[in-house]
C-alpha positions as CSV (number, residue, x, y, z in Angstrom):
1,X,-7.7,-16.1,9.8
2,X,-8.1,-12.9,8.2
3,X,-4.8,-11.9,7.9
4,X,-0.9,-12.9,7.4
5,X,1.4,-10.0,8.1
6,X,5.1,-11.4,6.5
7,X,7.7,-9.0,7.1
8,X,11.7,-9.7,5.4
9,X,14.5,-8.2,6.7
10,X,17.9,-8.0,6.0
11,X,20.9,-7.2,8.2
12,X,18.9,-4.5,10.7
13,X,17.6,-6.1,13.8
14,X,17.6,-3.3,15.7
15,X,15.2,-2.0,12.9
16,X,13.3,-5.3,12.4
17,X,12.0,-4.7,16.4
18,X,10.9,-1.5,16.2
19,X,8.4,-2.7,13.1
20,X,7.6,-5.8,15.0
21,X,6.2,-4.1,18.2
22,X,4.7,-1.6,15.6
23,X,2.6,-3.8,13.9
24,X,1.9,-5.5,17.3
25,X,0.9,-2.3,18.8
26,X,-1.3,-1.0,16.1
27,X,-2.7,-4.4,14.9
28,X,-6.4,-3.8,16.2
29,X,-8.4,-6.5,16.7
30,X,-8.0,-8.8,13.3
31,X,-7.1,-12.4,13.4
32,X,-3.7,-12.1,12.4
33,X,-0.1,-14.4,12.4
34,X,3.1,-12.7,11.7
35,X,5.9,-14.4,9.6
36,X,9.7,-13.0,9.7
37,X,11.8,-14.0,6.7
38,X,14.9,-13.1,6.9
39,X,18.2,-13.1,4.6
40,X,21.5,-13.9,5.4
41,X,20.8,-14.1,9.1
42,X,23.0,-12.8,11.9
43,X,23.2,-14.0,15.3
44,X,21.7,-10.9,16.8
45,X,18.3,-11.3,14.8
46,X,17.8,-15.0,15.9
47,X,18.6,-13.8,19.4
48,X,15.9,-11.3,19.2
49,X,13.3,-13.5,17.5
50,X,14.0,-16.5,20.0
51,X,13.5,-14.4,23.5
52,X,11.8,-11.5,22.3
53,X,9.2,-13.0,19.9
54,X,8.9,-16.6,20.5
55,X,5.2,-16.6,19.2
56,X,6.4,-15.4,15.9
57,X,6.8,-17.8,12.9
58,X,10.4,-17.2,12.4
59,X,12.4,-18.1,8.9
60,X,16.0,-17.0,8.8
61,X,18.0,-18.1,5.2
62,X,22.0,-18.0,6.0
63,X,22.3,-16.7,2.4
64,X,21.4,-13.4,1.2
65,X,18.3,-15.4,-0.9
66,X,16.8,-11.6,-2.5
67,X,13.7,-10.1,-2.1
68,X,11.3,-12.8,-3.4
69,X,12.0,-15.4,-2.3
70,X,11.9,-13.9,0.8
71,X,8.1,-13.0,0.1
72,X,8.0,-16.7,-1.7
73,X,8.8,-18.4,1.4
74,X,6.5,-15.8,3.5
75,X,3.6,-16.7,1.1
76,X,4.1,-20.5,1.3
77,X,4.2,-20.5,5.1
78,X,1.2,-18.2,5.6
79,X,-2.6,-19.1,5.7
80,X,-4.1,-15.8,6.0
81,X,-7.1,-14.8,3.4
82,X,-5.3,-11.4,2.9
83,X,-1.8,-10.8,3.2
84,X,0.0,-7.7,4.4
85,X,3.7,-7.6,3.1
86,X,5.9,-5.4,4.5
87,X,9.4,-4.9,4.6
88,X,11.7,-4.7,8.0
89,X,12.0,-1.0,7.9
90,X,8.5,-0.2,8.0
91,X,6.8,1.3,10.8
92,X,3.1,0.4,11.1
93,X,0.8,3.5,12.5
94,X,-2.2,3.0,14.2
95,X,-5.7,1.6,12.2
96,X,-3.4,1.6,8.7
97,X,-3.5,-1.8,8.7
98,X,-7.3,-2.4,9.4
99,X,-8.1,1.0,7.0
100,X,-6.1,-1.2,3.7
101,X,-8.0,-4.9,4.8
102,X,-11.4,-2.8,4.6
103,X,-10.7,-1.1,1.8
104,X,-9.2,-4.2,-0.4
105,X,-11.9,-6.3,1.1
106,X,-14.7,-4.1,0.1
107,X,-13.5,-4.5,-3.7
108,X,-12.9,-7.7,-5.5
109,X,-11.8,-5.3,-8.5
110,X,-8.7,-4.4,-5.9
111,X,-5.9,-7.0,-6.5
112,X,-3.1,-4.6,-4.3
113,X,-3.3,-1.6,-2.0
114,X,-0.4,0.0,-0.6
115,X,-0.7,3.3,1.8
116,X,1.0,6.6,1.7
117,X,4.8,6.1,2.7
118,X,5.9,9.1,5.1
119,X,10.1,9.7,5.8
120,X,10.8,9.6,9.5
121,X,10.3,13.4,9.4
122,X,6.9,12.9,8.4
123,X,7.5,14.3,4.7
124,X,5.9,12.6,2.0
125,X,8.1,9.3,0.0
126,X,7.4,8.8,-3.1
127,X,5.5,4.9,-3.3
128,X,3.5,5.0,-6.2
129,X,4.7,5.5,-9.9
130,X,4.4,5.1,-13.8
131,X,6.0,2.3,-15.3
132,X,9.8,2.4,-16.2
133,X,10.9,3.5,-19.7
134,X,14.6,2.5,-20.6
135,X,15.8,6.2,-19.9
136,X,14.1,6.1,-16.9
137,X,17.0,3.8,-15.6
138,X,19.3,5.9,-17.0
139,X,18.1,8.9,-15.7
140,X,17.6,7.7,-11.9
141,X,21.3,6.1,-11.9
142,X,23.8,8.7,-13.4
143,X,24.6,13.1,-13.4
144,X,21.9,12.6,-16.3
145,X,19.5,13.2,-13.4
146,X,20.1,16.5,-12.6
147,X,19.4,18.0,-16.1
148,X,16.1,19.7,-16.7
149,X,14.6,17.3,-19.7
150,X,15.9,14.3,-17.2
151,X,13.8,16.2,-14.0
152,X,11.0,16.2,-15.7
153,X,10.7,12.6,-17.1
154,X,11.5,11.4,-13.4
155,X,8.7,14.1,-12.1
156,X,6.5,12.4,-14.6
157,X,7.8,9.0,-13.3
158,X,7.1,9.4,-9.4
159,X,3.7,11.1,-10.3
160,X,4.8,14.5,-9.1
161,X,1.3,15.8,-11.3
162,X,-1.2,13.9,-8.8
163,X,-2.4,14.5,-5.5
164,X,-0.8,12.0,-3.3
165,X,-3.6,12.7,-0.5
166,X,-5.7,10.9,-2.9
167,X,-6.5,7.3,-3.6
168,X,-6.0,6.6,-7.0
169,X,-4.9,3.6,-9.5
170,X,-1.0,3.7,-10.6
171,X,0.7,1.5,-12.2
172,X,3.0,-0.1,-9.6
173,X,3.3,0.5,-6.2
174,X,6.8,0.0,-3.9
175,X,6.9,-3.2,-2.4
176,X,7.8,-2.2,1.1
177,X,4.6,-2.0,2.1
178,X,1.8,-4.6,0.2
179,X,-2.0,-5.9,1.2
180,X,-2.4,-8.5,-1.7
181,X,-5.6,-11.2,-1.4
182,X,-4.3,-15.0,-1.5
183,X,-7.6,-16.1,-3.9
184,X,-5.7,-13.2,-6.4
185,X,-1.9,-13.8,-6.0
186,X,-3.0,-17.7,-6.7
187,X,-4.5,-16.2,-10.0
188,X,-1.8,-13.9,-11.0
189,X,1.3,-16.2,-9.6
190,X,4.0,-15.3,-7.1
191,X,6.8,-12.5,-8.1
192,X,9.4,-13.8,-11.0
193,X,11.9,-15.9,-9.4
194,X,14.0,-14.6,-11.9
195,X,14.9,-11.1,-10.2
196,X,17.0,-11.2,-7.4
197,X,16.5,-7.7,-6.5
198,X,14.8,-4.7,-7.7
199,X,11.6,-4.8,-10.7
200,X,10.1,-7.8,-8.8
201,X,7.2,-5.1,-7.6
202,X,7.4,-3.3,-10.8
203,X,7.1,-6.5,-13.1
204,X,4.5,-8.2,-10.3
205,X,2.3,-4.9,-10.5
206,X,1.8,-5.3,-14.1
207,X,0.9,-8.6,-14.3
208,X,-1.9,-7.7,-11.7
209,X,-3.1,-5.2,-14.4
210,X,-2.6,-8.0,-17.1
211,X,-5.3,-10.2,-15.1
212,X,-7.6,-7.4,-14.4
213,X,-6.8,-6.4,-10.9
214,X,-6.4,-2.6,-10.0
215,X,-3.1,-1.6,-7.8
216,X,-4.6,1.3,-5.9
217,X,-2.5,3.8,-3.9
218,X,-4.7,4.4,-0.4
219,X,-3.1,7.2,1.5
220,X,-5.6,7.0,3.8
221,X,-4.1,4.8,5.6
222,X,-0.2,5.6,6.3
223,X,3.1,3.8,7.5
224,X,6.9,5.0,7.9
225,X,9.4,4.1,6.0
226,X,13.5,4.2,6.9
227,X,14.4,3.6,2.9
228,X,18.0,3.1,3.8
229,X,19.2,3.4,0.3
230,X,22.5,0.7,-0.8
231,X,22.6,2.1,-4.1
232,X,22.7,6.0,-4.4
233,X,24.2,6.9,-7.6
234,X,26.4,9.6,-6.5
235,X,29.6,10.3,-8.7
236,X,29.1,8.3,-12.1
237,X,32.3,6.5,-11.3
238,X,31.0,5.3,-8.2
239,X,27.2,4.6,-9.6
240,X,28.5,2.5,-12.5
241,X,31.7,1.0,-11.5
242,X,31.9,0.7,-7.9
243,X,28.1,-0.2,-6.4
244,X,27.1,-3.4,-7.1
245,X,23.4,-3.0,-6.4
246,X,23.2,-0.2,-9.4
247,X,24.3,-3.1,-11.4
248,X,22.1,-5.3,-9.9
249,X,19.3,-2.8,-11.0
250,X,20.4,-2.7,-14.4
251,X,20.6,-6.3,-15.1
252,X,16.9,-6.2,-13.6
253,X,15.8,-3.5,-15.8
254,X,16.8,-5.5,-18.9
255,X,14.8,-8.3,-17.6
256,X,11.9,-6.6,-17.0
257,X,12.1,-4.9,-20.5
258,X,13.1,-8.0,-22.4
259,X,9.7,-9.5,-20.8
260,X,7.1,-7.4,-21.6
261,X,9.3,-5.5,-24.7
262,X,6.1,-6.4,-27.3
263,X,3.2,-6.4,-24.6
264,X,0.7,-3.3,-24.1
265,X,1.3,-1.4,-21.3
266,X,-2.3,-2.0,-19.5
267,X,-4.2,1.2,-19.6
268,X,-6.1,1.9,-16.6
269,X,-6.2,6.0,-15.9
């Protein structure tokens, strides 16, 4: 089979369809299976999964499990040669997904590819990026954000000085939308159990650099992405007191930085 497309959701099954007949609509013609994971399950996505997609590989958790072991359990239940992760809010556009197998397949060098994320308005969304520095955090989460020395750290961080019409290597890559190769993820491992949310693509993206594979950013190939955000900083009261998924973040970020604290970043560009 040449392909395993796992998608996880979360609470939107309304949204989990539309990216379902997406992908079925713009599939081509690959050998592919499709895997649903999905977290804390309501009775309105198993409804949908049992009578609209009964041909789908369907694995609902009644807990809200987090992200990788959402793509853990994808993974483990899949038996594609590539695999194309993508999250439940994705919408896939036509030949993206056999654009990223060609390219990824052409390349053993290429461990990840991920394509050029576009808003629903068809503006660009920022999917490719440097790796985090402490302030980084800081800067993204609170008022800090809005000063000029804070701007341009974050422009530095989402790689405002490239062309994003062009394929390049970066050092991580958003996991909403993944192409990985199996022979290279059973090389490099599966994402940290350890994270429950947030840095798992971040922390994942560097060990593919620590084992030698590139993480290339192909906007030749393009998807749509909702990005319904559950932790917008907005006052700093609200950011650090009130919204549990900044915290979340934050615990994150200190494992991720605990983890590779005394390791080279991997030089690539």
């Amino acid at each position: 089979m040449d392909l395993s497309i796992i998608i996880t959701s979360y609470k939107n099954p309304q949204l989990l369809k539309v990216c379902l007949d997406s992908v079925k609509k713009n599939i081509g013609k690959l050998s592919f299976e499709i895997i649903v994971v999905d977290s804390q399950t309501q009775e309105d996505t198993e409804m949908i999964m049992r009578e609209d997609y009964p041909e789908i590989k369907f694995f609902p958790f009644s807990e809200n499990v987090g992200f990788q072991a959402l793509i853990k359990k994808g993974i483990k239940e899949s038996s594609g040669k590539y695999l194309l992760l993508l999250n439940g809010d994705i919408i896939v556009t036509p030949s993206s997904v056999e654009k990223m197998l060609a390219f990824i397949s052409s390349d053993s060098s290429v461990g990840m590819v991920g394509p050029k994320l576009l808003n629903f308005d068809g503006s660009l969304q920022y999917s490719c990026f440097r790796f985090y520095h402490p302030i980084t955090i800081v800067y993204r989460r609170t008022f800090l954000g809005h000063f000029a020395f804070a701007k341009k750290h974050l422009d530095w961080f989402l790689m405002k000085d490239r062309n994003h019409d062009e394929i390049m290597d970066v050092d991580w890559l958003m996991g909403s939308s993944l192409m990985i190769s199996r022979s290279v993820v059973q090389k490099v491992g599966l994402m940290d159990a350890g994270y429950f949310m947030y840095m798992e693509d971040v922390d994942w993206c560097r060990r593919f650099w620590e084992n030698g594979y590139r993480v290339v950013y192909y906007p030749l190939a393009t998807m749509h992405h909702y990005h319904g955000k559950v932790s917008d900083k907005g006052s700093v009261i609200k950011s650090l007191f009130l919204n549990k998924m900044t915290w979340v973040h934050i615990f994150s970020a200190v494992r991720y930085f605990k983890k590779f604290w005394n390791k080279q970043v991997p030089n690539h560009q």
